[in-house]
DSSP file (Angstrom, degrees, kcal/mol; ACC not computed):
  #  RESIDUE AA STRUCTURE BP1 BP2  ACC     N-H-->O    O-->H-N    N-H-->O    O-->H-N    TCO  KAPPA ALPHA  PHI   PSI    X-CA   Y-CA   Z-CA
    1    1 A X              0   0    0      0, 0.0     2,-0.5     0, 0.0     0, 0.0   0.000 360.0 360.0 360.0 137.7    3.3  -22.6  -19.7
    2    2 A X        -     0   0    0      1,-0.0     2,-0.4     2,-0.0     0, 0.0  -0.743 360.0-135.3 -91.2 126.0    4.1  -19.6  -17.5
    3    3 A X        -     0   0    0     -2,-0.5     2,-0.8     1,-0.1    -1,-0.0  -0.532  14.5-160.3 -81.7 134.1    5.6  -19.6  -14.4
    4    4 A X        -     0   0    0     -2,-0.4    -1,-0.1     3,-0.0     3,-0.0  -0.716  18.2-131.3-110.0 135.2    3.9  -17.3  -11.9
    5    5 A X    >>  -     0   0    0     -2,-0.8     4,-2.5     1,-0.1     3,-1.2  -0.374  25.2-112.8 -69.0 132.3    6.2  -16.2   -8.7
    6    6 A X  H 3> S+     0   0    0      1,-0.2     4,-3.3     2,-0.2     5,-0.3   0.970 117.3  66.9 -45.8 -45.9    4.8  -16.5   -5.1
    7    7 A X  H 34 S+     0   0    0      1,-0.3     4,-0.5     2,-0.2    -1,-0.2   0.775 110.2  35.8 -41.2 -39.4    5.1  -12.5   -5.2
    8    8 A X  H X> S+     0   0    0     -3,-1.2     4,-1.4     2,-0.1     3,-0.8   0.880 118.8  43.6 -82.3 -46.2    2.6  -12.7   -7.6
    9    9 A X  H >X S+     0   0    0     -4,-2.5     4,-1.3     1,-0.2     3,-1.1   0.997 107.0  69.6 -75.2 -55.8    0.2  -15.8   -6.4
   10   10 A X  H 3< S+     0   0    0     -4,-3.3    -1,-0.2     1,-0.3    -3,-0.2   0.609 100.1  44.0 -49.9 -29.9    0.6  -14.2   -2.5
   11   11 A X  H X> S+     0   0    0     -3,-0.8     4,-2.3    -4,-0.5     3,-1.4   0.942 121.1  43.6 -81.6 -46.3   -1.7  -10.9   -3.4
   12   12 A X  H <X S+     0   0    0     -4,-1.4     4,-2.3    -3,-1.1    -2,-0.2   0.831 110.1  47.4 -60.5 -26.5   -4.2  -13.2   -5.2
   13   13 A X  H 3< S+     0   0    0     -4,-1.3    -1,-0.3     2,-0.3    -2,-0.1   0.338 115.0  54.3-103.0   5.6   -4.5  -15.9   -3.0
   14   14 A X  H X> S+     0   0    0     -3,-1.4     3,-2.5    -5,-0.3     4,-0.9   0.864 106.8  49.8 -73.6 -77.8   -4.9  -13.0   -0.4
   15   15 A X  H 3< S+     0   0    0     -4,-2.3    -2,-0.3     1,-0.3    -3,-0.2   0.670 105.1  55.2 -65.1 -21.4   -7.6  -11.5   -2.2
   16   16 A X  T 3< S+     0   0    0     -4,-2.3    -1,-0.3     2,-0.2     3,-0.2   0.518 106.0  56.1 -65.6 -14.0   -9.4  -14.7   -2.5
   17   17 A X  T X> S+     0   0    0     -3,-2.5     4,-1.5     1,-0.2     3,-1.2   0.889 108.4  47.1 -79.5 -39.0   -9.2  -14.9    1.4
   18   18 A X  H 3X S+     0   0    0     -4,-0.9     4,-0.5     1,-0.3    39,-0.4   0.152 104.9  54.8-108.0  41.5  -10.8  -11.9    1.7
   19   19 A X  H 3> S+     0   0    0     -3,-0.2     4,-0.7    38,-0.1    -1,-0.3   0.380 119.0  41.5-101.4 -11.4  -13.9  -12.4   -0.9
   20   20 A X  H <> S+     0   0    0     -3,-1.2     4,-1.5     3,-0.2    -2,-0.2   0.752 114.8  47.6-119.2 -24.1  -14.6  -15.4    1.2
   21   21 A X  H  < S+     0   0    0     -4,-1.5     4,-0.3     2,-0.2    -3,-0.2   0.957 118.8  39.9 -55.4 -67.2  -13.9  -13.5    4.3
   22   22 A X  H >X S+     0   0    0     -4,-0.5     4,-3.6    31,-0.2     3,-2.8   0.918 115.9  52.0 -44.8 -49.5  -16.3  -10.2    3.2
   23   23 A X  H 3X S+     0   0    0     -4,-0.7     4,-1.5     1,-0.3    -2,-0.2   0.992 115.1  42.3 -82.9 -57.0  -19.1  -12.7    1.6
   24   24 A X  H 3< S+     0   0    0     -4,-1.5     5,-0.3    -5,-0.1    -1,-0.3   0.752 121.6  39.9 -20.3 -31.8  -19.0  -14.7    5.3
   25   25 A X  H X4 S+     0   0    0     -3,-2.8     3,-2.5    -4,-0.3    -2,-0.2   0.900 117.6  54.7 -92.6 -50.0  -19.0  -11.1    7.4
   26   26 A X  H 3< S+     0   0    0     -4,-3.6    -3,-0.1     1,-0.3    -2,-0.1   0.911 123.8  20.3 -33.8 -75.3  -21.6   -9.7    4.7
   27   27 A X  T 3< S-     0   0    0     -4,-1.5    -1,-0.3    -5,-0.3    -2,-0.1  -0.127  96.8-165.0 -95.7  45.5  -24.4  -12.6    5.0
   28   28 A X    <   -     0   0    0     -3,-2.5    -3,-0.1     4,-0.1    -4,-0.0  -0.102  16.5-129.2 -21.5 145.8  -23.2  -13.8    8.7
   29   29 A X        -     0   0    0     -5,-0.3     5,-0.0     0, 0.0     0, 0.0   0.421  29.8 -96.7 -22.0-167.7  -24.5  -16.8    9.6
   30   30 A X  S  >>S+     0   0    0      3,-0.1     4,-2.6     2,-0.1     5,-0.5   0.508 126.4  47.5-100.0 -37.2  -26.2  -16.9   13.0
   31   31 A X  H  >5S+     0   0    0      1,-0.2     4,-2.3     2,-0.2    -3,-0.1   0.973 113.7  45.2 -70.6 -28.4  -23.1  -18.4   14.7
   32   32 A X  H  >5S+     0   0    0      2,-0.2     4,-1.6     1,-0.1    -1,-0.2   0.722 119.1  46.2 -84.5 -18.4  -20.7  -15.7   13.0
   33   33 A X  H  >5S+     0   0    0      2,-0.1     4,-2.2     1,-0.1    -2,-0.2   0.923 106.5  59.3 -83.4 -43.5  -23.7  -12.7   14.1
   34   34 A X  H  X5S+     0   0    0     -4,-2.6     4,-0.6     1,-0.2     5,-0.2   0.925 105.0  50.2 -41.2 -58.3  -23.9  -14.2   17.5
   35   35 A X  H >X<S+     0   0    0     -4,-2.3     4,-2.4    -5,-0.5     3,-0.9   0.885 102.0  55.6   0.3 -83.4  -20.0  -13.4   17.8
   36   36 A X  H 3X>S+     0   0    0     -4,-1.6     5,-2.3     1,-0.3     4,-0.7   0.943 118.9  39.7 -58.7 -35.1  -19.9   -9.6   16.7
   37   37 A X  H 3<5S+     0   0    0     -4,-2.2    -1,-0.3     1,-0.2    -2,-0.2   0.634 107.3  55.9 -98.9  11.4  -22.3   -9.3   19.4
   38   38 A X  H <<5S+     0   0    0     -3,-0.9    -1,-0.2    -4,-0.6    -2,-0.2   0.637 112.2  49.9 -98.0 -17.5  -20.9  -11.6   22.1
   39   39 A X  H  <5S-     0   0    0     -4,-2.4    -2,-0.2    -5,-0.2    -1,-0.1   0.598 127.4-110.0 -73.5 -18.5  -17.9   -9.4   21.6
   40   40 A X  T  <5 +     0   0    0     -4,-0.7     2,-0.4    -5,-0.3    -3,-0.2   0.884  67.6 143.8  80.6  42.7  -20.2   -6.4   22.0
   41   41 A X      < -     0   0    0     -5,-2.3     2,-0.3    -6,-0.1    -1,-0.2  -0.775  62.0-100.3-101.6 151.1  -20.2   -4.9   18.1
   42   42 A X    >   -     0   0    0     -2,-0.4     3,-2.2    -5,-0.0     2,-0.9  -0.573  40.0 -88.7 -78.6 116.8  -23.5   -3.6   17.5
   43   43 A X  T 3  S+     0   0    0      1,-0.3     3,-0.1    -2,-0.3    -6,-0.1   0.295 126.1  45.6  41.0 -37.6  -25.8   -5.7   15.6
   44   44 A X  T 3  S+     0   0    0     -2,-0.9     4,-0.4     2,-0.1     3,-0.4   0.371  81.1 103.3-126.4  -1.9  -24.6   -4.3   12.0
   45   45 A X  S <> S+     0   0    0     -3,-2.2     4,-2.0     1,-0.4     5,-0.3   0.516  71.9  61.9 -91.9 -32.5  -20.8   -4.4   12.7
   46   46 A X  H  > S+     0   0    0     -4,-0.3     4,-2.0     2,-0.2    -1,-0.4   0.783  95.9  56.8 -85.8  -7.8  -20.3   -7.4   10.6
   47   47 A X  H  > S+     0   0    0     -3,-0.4     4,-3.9     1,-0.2     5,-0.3   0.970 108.2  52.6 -84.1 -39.7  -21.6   -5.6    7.3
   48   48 A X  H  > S+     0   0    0     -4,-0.4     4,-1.6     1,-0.2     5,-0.3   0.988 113.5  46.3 -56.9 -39.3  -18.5   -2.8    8.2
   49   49 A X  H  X S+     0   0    0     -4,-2.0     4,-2.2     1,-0.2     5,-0.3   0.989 109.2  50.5 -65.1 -39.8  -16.1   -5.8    8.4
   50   50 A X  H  X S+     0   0    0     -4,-2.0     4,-0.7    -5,-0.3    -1,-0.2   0.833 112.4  45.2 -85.5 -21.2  -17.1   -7.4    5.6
   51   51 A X  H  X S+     0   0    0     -4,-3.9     4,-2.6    -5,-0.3    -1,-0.2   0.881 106.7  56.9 -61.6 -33.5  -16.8   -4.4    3.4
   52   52 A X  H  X S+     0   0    0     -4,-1.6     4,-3.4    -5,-0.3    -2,-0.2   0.883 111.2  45.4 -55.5 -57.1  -13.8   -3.4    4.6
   53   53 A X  H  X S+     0   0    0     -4,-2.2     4,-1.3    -5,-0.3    -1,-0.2   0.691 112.5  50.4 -76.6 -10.9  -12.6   -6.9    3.6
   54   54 A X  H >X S+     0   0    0     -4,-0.7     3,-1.7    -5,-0.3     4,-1.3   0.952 110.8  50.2 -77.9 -65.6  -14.3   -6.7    0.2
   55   55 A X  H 3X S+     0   0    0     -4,-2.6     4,-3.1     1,-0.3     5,-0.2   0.937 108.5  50.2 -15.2 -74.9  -12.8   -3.5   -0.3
   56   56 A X  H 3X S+     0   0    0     -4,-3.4     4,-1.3     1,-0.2    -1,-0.3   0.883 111.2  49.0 -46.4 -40.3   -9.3   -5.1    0.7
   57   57 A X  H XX S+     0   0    0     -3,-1.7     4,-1.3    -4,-1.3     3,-1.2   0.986 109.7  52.7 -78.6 -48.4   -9.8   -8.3   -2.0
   58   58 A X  H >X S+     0   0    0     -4,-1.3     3,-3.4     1,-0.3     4,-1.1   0.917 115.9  47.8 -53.1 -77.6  -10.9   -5.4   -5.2
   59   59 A X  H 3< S+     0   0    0     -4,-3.1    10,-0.4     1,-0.3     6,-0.3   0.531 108.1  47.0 -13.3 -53.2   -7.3   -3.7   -4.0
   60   60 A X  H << S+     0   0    0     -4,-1.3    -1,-0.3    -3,-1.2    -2,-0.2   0.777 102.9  65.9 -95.0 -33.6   -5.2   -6.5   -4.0
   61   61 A X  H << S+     0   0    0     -3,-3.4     2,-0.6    -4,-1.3    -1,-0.2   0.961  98.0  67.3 -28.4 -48.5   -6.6   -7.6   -7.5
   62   62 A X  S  < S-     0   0    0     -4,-1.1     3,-0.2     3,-0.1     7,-0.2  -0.545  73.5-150.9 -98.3 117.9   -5.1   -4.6   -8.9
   63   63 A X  S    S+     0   0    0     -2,-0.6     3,-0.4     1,-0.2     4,-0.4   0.722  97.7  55.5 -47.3 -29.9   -1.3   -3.9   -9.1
   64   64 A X  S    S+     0   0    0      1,-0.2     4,-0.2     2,-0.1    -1,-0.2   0.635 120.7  28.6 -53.7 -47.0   -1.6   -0.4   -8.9
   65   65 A X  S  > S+     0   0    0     -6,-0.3     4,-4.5    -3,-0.2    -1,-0.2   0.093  83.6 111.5-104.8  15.6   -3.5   -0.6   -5.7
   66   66 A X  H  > S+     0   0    0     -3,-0.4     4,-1.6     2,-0.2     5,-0.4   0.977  78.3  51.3 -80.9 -42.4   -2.0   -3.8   -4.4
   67   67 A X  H >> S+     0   0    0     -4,-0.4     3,-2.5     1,-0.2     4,-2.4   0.934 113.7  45.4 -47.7 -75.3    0.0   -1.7   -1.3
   68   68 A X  H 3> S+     0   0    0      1,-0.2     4,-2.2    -4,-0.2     5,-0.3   0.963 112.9  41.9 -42.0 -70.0   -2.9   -0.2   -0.3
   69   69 A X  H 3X S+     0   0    0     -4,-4.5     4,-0.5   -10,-0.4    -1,-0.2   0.666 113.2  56.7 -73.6  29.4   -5.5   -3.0   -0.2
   70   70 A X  H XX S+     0   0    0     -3,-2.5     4,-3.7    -4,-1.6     3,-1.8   0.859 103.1  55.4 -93.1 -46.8   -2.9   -5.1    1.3
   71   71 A X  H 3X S+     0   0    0     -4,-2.4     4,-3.0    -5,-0.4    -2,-0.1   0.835 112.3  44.1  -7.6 -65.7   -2.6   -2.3    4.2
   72   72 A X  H 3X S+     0   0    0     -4,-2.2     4,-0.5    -5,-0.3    -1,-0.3   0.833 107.0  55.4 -75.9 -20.1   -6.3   -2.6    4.8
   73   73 A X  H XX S+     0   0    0     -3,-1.8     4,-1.4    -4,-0.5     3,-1.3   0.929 115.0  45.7 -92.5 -44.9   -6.3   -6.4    4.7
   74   74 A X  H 3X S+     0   0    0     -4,-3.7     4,-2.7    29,-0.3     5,-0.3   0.954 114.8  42.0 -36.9 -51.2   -3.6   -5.9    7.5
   75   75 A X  H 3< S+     0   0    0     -4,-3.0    -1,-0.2    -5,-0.2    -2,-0.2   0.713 116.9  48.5 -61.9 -14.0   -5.3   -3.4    9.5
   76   76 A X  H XX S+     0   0    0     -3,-1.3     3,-3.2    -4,-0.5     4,-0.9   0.973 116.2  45.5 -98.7 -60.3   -9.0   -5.4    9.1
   77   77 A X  H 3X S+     0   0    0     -4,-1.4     4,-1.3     1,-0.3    23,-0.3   0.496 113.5  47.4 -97.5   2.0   -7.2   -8.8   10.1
   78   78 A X  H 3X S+     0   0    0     -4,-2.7     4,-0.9     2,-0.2    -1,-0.3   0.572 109.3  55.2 -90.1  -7.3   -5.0   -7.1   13.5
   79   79 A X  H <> S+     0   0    0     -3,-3.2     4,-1.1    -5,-0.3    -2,-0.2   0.636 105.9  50.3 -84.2 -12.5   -8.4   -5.5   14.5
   80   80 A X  H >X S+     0   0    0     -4,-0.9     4,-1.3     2,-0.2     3,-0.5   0.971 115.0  48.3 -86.0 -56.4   -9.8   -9.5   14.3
   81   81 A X  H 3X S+     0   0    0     -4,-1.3     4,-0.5     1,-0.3    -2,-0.2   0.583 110.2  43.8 -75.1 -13.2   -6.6  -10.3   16.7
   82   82 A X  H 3X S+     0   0    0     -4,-0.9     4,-1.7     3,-0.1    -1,-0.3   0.766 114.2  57.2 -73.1 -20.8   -7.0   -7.6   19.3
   83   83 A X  H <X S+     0   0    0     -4,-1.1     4,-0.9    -3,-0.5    -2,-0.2   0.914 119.0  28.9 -57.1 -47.8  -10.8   -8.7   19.1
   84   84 A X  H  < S+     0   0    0     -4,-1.3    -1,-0.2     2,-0.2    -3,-0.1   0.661 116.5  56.0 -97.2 -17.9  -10.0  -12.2   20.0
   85   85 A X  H >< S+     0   0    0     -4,-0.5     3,-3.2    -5,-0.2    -1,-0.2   0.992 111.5  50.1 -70.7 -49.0   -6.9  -11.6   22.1
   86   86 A X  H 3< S+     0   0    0     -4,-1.7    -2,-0.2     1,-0.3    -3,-0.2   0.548 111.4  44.7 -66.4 -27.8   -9.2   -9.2   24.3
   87   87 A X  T 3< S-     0   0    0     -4,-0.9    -1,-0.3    -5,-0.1    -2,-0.1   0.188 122.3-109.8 -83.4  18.6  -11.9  -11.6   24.8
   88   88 A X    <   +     0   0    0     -3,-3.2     2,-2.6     1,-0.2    -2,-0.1   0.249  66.2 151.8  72.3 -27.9   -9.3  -14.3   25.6
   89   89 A X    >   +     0   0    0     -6,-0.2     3,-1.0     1,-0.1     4,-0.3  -0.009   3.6 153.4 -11.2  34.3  -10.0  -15.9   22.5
   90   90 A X  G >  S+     0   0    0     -2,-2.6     3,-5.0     1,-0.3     4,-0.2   0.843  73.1  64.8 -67.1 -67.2   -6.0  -17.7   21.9
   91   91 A X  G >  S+     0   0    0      1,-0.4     3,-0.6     2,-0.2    -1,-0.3   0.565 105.6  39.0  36.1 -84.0   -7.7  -20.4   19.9
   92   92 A X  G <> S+     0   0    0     -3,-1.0     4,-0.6     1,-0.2    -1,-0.4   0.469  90.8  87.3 -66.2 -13.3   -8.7  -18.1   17.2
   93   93 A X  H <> S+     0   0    0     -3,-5.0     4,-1.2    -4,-0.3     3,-0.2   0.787  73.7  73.9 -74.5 -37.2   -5.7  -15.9   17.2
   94   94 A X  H X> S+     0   0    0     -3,-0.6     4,-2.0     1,-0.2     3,-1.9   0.958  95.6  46.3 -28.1 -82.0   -3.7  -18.3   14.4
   95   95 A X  H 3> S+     0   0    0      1,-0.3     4,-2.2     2,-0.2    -1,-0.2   0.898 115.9  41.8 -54.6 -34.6   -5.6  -17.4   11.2
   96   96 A X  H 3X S+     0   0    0     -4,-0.6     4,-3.3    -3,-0.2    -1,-0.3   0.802 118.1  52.3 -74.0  -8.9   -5.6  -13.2   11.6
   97   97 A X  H <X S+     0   0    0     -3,-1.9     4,-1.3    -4,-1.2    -2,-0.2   0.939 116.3  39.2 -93.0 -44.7   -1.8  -13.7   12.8
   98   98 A X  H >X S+     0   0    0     -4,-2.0     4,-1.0     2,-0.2     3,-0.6   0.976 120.7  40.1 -18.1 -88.6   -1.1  -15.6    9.6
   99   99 A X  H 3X S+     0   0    0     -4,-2.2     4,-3.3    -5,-0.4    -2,-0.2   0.913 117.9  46.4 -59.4 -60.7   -3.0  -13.8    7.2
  100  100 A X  H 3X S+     0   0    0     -4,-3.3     4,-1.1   -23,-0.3    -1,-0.3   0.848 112.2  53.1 -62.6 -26.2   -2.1  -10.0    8.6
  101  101 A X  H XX S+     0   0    0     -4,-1.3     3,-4.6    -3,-0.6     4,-2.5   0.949 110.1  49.2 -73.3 -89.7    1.9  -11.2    8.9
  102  102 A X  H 3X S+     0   0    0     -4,-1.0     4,-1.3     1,-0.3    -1,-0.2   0.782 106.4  59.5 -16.1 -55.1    1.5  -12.3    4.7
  103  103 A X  H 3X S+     0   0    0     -4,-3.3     4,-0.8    -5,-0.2    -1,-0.3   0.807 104.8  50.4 -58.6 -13.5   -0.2   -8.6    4.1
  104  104 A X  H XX S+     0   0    0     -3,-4.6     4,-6.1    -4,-1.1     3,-0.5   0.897 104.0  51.1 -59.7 -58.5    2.9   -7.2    5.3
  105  105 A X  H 3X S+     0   0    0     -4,-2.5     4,-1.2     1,-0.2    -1,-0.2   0.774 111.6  51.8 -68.1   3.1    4.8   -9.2    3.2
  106  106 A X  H 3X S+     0   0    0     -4,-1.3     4,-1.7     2,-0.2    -1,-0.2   0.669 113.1  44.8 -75.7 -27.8    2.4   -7.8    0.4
  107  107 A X  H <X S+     0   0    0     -4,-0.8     4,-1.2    -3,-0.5    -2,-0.2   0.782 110.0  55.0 -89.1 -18.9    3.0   -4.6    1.4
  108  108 A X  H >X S+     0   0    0     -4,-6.1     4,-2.2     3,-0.2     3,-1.8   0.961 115.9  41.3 -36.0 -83.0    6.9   -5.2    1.7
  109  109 A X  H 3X S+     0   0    0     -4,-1.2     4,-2.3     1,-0.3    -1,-0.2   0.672 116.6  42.4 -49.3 -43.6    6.9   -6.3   -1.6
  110  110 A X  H 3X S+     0   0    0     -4,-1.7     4,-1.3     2,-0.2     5,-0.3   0.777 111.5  60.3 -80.7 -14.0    4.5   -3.7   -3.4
  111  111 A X  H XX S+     0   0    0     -3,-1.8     4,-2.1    -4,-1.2     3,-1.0   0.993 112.0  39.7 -76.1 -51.2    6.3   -1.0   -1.2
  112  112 A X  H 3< S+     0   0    0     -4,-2.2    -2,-0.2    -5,-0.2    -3,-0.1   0.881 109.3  56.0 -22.9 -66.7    9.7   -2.1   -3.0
  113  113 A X  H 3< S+     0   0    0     -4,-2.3     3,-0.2     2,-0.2    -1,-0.2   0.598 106.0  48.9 -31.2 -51.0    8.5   -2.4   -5.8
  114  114 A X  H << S+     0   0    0     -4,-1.3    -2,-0.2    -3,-1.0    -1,-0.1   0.910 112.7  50.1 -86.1 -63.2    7.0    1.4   -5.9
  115  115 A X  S  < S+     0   0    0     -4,-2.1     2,-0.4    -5,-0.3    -1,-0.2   0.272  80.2 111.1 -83.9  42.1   10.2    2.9   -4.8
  116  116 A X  S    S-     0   0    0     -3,-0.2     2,-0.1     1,-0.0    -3,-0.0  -0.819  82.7-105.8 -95.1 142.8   12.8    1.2   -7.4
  117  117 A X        -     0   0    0     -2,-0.4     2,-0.1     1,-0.0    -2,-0.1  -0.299  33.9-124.6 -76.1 143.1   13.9    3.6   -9.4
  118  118 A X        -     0   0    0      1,-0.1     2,-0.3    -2,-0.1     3,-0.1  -0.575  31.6-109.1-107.1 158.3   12.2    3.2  -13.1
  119  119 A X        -     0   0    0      1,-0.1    -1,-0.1    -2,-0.1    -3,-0.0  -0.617  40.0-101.3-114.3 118.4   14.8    3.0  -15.9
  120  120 A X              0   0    0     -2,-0.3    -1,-0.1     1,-0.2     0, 0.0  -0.296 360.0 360.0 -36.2 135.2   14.9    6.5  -18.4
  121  121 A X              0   0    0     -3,-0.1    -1,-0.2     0, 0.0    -2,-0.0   0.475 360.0 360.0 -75.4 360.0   13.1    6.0  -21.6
């Protein structure tokens, strides 16, 4: 059996937050549509967030792209904490603070990673 490294599990288990994040924003619920707009997003706001975070999960799949969609799954989940900080929201602030601090350390990692210097054939 093979062992797989948090550096490895941390982008998946990422991108599995944000398929479940997108597919939430995507088909809101009433309570989650009620939200965007008690926050004052326009009506249609949740289908950009939840692409954005669909976007972000594709990315992170893929080594190649993991820096980038970890980027946007930072950028999507500090625009969810100025949202909530700015309505007062403190409550709510825990999971985007979490999740975007862990896309750093996906982009730490894939940013390393890209500049180590590759070995002559």
């Amino acid at each position: 059996m093979s062992k797989i490294s948090w550096r490895q599990a941390l982008p998946l288990a990422l991108a599995a937050f944000f398929v479940v994040g997108s597919l939430s924003n995507i088909f809101a619920p009433e309570p989650i549509y009620e939200e965007y707009l008690k926050w004052g997003y326009p009506g249609w706001f949740h289908f950009v967030t939840g692409s954005l975070e669909l976007t972000a999960a594709i990315l992170l799949f893929r080594a190649s792209s993991r820096l980038l969609g970890s980027a946007l799954g930072c950028l999507v989940m500090l625009a969810a904490l100025a949202t909530v900080i700015i309505h007062g929201e403190y409550g709510h602030t825990v999971p985007p603070l979490v999740v975007a601090t862990l896309s750093l350390v996906v982009v730490w990692i894939s940013w390393r990673k890209r500049m180590a210097p590759t070995e002559p054939s």
